[in-house]
LUMZA-401453 format. One record per residue (C-alpha): residue number from 0; residue in one letter; y negated, x negated, z negated. Coordinates in nm, 2 decimals, always signed. Each point is the difference from the previous one (the first is absolute). Layout:
REM residues N
{resi->NUM | resn->A | py->Y | px->X | pz->Z}
...
//
This chain:
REM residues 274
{resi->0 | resn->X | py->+0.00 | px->+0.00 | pz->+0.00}
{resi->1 | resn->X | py->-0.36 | px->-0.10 | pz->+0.06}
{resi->2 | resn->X | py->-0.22 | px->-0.09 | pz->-0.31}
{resi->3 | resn->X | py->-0.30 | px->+0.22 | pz->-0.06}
{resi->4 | resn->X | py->-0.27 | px->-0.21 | pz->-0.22}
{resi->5 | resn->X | py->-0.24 | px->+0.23 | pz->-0.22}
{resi->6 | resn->X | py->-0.26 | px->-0.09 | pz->-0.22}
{resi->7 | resn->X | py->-0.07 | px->+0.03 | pz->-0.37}
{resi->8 | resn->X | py->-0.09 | px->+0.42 | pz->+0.00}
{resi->9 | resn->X | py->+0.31 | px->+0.05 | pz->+0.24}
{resi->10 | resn->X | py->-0.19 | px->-0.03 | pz->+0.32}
{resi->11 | resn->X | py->+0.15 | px->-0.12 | pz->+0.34}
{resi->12 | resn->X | py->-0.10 | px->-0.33 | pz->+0.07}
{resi->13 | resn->X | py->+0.16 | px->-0.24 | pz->+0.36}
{resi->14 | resn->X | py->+0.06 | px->+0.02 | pz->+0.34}
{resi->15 | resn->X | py->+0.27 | px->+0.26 | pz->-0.05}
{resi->16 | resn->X | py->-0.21 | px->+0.25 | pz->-0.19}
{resi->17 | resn->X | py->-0.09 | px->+0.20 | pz->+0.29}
{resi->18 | resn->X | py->+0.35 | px->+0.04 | pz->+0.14}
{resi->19 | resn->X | py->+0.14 | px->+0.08 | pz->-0.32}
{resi->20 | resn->X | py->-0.25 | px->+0.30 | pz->+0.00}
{resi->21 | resn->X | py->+0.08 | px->+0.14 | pz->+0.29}
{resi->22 | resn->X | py->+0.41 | px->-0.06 | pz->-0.05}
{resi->23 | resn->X | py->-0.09 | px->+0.24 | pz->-0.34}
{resi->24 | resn->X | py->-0.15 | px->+0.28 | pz->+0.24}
{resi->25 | resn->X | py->+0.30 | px->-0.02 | pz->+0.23}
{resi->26 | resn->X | py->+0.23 | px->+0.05 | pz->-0.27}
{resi->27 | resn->X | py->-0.17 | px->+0.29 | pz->-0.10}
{resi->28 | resn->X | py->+0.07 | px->+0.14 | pz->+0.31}
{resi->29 | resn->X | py->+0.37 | px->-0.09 | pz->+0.01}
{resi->30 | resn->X | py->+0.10 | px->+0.10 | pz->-0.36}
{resi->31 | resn->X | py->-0.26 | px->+0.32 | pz->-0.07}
{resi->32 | resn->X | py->+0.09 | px->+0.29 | pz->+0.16}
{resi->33 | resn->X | py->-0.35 | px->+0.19 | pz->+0.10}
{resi->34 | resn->X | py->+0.07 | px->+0.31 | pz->-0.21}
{resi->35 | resn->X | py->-0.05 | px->-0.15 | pz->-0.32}
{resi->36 | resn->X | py->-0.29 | px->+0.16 | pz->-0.13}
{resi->37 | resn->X | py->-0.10 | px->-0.31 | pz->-0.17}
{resi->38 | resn->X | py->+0.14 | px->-0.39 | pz->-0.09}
{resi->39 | resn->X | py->+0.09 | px->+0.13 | pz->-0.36}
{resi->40 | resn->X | py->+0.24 | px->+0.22 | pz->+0.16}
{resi->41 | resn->X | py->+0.20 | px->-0.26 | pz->+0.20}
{resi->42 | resn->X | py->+0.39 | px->-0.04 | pz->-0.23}
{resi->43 | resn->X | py->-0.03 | px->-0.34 | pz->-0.18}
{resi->44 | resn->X | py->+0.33 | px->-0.10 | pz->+0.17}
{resi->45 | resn->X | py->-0.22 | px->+0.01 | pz->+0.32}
{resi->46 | resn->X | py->-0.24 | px->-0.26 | pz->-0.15}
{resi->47 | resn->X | py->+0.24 | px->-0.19 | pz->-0.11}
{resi->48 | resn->X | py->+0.11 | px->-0.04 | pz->+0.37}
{resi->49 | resn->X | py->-0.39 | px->-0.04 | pz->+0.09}
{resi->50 | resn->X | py->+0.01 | px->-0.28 | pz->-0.19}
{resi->51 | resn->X | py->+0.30 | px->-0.13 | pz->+0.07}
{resi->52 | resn->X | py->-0.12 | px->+0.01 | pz->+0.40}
{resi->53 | resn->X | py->-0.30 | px->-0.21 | pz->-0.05}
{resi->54 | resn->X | py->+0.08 | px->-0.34 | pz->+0.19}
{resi->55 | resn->X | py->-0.23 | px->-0.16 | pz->-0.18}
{resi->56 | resn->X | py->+0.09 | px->-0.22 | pz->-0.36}
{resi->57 | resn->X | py->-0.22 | px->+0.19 | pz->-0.27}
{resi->58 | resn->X | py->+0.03 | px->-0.02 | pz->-0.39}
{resi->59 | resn->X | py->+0.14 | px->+0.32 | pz->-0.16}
{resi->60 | resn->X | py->-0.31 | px->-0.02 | pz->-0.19}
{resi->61 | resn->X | py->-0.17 | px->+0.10 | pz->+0.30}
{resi->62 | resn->X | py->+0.25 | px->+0.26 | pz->+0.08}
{resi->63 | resn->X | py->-0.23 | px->+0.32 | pz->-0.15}
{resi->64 | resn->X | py->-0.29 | px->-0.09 | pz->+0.15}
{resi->65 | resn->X | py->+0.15 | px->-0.07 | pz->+0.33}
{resi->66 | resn->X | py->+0.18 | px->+0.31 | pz->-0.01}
{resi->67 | resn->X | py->-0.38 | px->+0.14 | pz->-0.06}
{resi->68 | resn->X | py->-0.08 | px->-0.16 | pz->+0.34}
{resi->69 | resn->X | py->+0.25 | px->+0.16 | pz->+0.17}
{resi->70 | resn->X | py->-0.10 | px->+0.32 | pz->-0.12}
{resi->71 | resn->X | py->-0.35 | px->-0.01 | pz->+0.13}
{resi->72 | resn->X | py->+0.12 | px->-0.11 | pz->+0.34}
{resi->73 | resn->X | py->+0.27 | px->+0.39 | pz->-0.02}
{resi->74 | resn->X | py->-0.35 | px->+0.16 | pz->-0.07}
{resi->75 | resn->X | py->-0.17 | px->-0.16 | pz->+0.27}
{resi->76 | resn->X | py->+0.29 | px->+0.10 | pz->+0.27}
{resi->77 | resn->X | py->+0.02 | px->+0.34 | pz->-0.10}
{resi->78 | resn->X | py->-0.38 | px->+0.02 | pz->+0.01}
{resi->79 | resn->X | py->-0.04 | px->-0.12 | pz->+0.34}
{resi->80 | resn->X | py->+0.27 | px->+0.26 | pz->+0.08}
{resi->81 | resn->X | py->-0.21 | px->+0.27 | pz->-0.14}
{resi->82 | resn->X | py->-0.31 | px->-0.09 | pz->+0.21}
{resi->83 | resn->X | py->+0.10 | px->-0.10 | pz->+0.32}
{resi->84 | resn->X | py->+0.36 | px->+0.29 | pz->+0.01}
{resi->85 | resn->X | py->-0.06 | px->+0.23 | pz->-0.25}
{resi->86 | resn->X | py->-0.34 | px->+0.11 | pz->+0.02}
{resi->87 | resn->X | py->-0.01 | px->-0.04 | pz->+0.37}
{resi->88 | resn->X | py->+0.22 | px->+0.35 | pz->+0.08}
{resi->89 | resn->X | py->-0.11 | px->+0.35 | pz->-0.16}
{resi->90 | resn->X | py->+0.36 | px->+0.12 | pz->-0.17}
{resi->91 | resn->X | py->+0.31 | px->-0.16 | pz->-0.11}
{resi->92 | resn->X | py->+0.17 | px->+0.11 | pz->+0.33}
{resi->93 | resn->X | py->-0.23 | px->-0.18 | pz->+0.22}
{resi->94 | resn->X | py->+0.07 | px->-0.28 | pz->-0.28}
{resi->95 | resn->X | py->+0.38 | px->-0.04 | pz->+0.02}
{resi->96 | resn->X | py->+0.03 | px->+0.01 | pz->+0.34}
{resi->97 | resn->X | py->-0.24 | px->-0.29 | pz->+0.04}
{resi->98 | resn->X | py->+0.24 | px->-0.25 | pz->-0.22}
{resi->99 | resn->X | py->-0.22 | px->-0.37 | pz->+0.00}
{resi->100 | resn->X | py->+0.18 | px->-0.30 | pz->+0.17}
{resi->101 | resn->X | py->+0.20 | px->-0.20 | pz->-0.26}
{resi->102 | resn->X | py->+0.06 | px->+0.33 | pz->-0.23}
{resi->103 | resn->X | py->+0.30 | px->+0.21 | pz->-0.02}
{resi->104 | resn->X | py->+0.01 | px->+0.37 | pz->+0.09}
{resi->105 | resn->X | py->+0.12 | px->+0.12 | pz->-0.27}
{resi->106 | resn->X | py->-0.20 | px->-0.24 | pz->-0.27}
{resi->107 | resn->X | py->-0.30 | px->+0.06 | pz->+0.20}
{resi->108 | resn->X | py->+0.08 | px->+0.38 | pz->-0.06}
{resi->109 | resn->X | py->+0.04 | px->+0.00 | pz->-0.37}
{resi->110 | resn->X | py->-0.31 | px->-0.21 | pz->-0.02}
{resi->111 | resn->X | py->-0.23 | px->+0.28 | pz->+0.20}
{resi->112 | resn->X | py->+0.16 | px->+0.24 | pz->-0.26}
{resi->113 | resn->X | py->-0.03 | px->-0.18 | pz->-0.31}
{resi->114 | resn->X | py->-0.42 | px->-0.10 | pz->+0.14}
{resi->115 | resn->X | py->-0.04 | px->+0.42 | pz->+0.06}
{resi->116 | resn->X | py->+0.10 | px->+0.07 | pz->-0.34}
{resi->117 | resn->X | py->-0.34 | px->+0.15 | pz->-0.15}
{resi->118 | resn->X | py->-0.02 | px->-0.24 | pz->-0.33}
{resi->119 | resn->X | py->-0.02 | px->-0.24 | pz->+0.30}
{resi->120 | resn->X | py->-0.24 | px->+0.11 | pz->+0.17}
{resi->121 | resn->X | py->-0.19 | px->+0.04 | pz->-0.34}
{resi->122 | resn->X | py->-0.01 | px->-0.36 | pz->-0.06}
{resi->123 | resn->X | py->-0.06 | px->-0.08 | pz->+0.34}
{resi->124 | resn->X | py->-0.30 | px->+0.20 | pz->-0.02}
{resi->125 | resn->X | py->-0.11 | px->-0.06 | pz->-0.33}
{resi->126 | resn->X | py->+0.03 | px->-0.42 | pz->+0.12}
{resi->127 | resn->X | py->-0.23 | px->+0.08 | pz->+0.32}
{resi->128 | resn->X | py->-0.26 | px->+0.17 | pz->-0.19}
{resi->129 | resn->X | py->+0.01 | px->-0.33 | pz->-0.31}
{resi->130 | resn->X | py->-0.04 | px->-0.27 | pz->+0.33}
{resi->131 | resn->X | py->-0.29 | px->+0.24 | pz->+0.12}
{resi->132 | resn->X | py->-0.16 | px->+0.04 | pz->-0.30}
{resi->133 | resn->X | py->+0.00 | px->-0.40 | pz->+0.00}
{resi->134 | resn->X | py->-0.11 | px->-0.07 | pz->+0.34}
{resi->135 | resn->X | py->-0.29 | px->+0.23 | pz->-0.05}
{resi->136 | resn->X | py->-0.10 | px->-0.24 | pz->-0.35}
{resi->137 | resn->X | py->+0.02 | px->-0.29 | pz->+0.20}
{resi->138 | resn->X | py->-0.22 | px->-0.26 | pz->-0.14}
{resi->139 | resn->X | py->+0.02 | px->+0.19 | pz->-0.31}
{resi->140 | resn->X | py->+0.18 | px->-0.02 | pz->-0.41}
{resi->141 | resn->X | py->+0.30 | px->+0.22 | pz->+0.08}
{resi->142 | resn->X | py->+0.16 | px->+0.10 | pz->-0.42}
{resi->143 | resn->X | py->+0.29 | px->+0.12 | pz->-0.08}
{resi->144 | resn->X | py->-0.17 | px->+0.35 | pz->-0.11}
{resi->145 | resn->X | py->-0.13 | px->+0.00 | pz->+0.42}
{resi->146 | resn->X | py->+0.31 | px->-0.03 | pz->+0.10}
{resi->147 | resn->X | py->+0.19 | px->+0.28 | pz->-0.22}
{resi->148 | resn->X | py->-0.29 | px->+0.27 | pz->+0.12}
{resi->149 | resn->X | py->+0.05 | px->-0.14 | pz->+0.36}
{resi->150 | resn->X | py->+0.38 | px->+0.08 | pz->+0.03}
{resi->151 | resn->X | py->+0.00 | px->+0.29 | pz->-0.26}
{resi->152 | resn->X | py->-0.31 | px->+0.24 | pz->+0.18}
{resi->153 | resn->X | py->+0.12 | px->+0.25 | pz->+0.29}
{resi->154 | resn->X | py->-0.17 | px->-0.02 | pz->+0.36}
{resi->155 | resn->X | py->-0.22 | px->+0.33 | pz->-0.14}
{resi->156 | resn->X | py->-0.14 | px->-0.16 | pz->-0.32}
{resi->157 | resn->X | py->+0.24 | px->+0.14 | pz->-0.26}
{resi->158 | resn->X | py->+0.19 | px->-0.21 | pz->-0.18}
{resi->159 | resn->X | py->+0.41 | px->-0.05 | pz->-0.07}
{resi->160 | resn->X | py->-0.02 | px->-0.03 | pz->-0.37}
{resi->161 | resn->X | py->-0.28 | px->+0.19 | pz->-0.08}
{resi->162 | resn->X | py->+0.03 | px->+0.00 | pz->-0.37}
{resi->163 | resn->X | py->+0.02 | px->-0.39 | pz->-0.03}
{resi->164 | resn->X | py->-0.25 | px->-0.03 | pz->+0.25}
{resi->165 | resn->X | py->-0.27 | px->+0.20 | pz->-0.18}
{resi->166 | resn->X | py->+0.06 | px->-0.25 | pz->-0.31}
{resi->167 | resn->X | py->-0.05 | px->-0.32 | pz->+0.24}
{resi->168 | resn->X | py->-0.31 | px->+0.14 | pz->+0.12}
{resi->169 | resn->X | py->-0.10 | px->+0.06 | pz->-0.33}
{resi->170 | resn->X | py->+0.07 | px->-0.30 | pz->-0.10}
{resi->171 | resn->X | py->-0.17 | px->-0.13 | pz->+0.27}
{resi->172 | resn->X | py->-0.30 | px->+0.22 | pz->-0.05}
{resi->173 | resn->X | py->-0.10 | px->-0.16 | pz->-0.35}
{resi->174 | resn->X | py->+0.02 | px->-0.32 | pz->+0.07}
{resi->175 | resn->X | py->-0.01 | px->-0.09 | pz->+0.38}
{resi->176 | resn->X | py->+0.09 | px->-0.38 | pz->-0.09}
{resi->177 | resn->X | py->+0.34 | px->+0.11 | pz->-0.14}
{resi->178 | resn->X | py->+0.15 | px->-0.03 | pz->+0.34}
{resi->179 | resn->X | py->-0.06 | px->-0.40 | pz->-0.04}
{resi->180 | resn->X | py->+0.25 | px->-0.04 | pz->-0.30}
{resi->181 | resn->X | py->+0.29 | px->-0.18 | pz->-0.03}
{resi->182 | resn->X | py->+0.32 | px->+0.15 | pz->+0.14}
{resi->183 | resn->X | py->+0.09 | px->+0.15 | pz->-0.37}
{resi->184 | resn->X | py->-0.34 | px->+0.16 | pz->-0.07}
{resi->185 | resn->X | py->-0.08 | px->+0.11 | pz->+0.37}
{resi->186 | resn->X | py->-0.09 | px->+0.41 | pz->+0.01}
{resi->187 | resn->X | py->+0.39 | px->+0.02 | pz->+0.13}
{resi->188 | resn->X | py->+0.13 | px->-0.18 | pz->-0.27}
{resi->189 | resn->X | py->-0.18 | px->+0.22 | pz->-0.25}
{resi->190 | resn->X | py->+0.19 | px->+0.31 | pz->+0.15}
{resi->191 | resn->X | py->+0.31 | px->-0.13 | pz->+0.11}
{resi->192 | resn->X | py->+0.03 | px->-0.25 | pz->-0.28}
{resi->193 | resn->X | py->+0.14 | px->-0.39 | pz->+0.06}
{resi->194 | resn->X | py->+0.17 | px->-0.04 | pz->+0.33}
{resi->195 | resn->X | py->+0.38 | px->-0.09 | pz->-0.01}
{resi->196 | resn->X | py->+0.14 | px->-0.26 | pz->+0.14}
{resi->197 | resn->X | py->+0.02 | px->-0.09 | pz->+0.33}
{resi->198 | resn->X | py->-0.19 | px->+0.26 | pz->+0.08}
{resi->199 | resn->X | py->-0.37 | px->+0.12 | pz->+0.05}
{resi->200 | resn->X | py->-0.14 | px->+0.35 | pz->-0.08}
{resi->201 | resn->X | py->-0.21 | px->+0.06 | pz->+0.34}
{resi->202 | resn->X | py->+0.11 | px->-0.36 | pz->+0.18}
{resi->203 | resn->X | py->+0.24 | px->-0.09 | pz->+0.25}
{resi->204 | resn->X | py->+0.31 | px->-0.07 | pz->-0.11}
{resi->205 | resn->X | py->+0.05 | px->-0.32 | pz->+0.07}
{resi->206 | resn->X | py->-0.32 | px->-0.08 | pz->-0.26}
{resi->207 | resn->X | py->+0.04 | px->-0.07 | pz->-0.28}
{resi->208 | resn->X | py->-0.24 | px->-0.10 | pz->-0.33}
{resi->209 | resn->X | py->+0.13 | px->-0.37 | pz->+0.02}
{resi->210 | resn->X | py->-0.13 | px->-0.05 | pz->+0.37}
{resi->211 | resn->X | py->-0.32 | px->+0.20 | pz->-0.01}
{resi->212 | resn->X | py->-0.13 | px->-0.27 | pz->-0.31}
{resi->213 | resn->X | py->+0.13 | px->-0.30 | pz->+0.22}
{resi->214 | resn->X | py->-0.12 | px->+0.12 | pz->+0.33}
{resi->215 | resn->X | py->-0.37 | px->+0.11 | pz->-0.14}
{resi->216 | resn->X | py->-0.18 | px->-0.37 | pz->+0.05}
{resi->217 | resn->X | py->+0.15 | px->+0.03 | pz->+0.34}
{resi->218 | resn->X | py->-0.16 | px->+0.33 | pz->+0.05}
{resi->219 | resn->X | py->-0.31 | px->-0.06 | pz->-0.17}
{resi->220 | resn->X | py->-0.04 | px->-0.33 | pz->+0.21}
{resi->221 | resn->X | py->+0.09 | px->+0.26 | pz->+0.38}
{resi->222 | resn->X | py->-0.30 | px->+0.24 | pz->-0.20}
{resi->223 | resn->X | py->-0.23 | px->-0.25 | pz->+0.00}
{resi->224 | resn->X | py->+0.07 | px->-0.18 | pz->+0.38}
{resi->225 | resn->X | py->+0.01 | px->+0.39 | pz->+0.08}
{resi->226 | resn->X | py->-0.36 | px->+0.03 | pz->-0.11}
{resi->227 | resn->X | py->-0.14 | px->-0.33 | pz->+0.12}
{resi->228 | resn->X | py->+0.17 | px->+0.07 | pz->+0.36}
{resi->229 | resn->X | py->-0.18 | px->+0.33 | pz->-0.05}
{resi->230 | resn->X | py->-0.35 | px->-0.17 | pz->-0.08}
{resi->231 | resn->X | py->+0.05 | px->-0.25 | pz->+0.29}
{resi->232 | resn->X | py->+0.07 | px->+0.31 | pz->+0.26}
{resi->233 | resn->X | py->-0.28 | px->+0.21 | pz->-0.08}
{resi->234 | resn->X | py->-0.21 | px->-0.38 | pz->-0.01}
{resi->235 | resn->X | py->+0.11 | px->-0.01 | pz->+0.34}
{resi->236 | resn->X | py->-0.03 | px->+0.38 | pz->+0.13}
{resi->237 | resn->X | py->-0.38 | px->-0.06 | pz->-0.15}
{resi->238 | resn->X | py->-0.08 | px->-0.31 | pz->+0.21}
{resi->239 | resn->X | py->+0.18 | px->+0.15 | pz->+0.34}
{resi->240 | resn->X | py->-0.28 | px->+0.28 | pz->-0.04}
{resi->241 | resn->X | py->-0.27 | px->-0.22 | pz->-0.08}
{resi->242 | resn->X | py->+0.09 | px->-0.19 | pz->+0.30}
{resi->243 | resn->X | py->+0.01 | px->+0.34 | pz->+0.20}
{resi->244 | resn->X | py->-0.38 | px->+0.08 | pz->-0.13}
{resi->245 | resn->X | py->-0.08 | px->-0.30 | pz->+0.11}
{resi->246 | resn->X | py->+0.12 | px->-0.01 | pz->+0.30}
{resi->247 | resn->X | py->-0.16 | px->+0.33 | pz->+0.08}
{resi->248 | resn->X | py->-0.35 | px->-0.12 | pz->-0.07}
{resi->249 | resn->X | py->+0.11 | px->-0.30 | pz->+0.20}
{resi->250 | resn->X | py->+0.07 | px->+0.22 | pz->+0.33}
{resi->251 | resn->X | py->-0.31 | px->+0.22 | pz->-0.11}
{resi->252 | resn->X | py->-0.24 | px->-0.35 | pz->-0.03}
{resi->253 | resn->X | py->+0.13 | px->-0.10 | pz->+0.33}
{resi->254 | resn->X | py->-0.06 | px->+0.34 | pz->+0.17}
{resi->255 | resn->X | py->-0.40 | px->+0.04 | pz->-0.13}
{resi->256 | resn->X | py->-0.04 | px->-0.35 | pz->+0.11}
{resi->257 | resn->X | py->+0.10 | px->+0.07 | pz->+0.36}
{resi->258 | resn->X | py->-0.16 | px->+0.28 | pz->+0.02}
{resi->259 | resn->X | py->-0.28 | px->-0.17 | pz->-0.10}
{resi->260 | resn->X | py->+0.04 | px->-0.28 | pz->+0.25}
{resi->261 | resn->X | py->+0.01 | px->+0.30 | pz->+0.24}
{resi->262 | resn->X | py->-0.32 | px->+0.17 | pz->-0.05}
{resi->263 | resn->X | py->-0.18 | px->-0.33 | pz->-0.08}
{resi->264 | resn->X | py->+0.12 | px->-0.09 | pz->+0.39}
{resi->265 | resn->X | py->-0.04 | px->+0.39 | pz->+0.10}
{resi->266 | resn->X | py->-0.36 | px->-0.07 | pz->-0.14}
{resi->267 | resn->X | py->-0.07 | px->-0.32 | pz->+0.22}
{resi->268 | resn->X | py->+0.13 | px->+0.10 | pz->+0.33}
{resi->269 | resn->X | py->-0.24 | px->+0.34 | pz->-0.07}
{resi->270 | resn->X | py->-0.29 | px->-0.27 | pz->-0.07}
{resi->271 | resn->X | py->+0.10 | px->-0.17 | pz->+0.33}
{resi->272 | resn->X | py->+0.01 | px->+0.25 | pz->+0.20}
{resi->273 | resn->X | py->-0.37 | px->+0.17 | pz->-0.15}
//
């Protein structure tokens, strides 16, 4: 088998890194059929042949976070299946008779089955509207708190737990910096109580407490470039019209002074002729 090298915090490191990466996402392929609603669900004598499969000489202390890796690269396939043959047609028929390359009929058939179940659709919908609700706060300190009212409020306003909800607000409502607090103090906190773990009341589900506090100097440090590439464009957009202005008064000093030139010679010739 060939060596994999990683770092001290577990990290890929060497020429092979990159190969290894995409030898996890074909195994996910190989040993996960498609209608598994989610890696969790895969038998753990499946995983055990996952790891077995890998070509590749890693440490079984790696093994669980590996096996994490090839679990994101299962949500990625299925995801691209989603977008590009599952949302493409209008009804399951149209669906299963339009099986993708690579994909057996009747996996591919009890994957358009399990994704039209309406809990999936739910989440599918609920996930949309949290991305949305990011995109449009671009630029901008996204909480925890944002997040749960993003995913948990209906297209028309109203609200999926309207009793908690109101208490948020109200929370909210006092004191507006509350949504600032730590994780265990946060407006969701204070209704929902301390998260669990491994998991996050209003977050994804792959985030948890432990990599939101090591990941915020990264994010504070993408906030602030954020900003200053946001300073820099509207520096810019300012000097492009400036130019424009004067560039205009240009053309428009040009013009007076030829018209200018013109009746001064108009004037002569006139004089001339007299």
């Amino acid at each position: 088998k060939i060596f994999i090298e990683f770092d001290a915090d577990g990290q890929l490191v060497g020429d092979n890194s990159s190969r290894y990466s995409s030898t996890l996402g074909g195994i996910a392929k190989t040993h996960c059929p498609i209608f598994y609603e989610s890696f969790t669900n895969v038998l753990d004598q499946t995983k055990n042949a996952i790891w077995k499969s890998v070509k590749y000489h890693v440490f079984d202390t790696y093994r669980k976070c590996q096996l994490k890796k090839v679990g994101k690269s299962f949500r990625e396939y299925t995801h691209r299946l989603r977008v590009k043959h599952y949302d493409k047609y209008k009804n399951d028929d149209e669906r299963k008779r339009n099986c993708p390359k690579g994909v057996k009929q009747d996996k591919w058939e009890r994957f358009v089955d399990n994704e039209s179940k309406p809990f999936r659709k739910r989440m599918r919908f609920i996930g949309k509207k949290s991305r949305q609700a990011k995109k449009r706060n671009l630029g901008a300190k996204f909480t925890r708190t944002d997040s749960y009212i993003a995913i948990h409020t209906r297209k028309d306003g109203s609200f999926i737990a309207p009793e908690r909800m109101a208490r948020i607000n109200a929370i909210i409502e006092v004191d507006l910096s509350s949504v600032d607090l730590d994780l265990d103090n946060d407006p969701v906190a204070q209704v929902f109580g301390l998260d669990k773990y491994g998991r996050m009341c209003g977050m994804s589900a792959d985030i948890t407490k432990t990599s939101l506090v090591s990941s915020a100097p990264a994010k504070e440090k993408l906030h602030k470039e954020y900003q200053q590439r946001t300073m820099v464009e509207e520096w810019v957009m300012s000097l492009e019209k400036h130019m424009i202005n004067l560039t205009q008064i240009s053309v428009e000093m040009k013009d007076q002074q030829t018209n200018s030139q013109k009746s001064v010679t108009a004037n002569a010739t006139t004089s001339n002729v007299i």
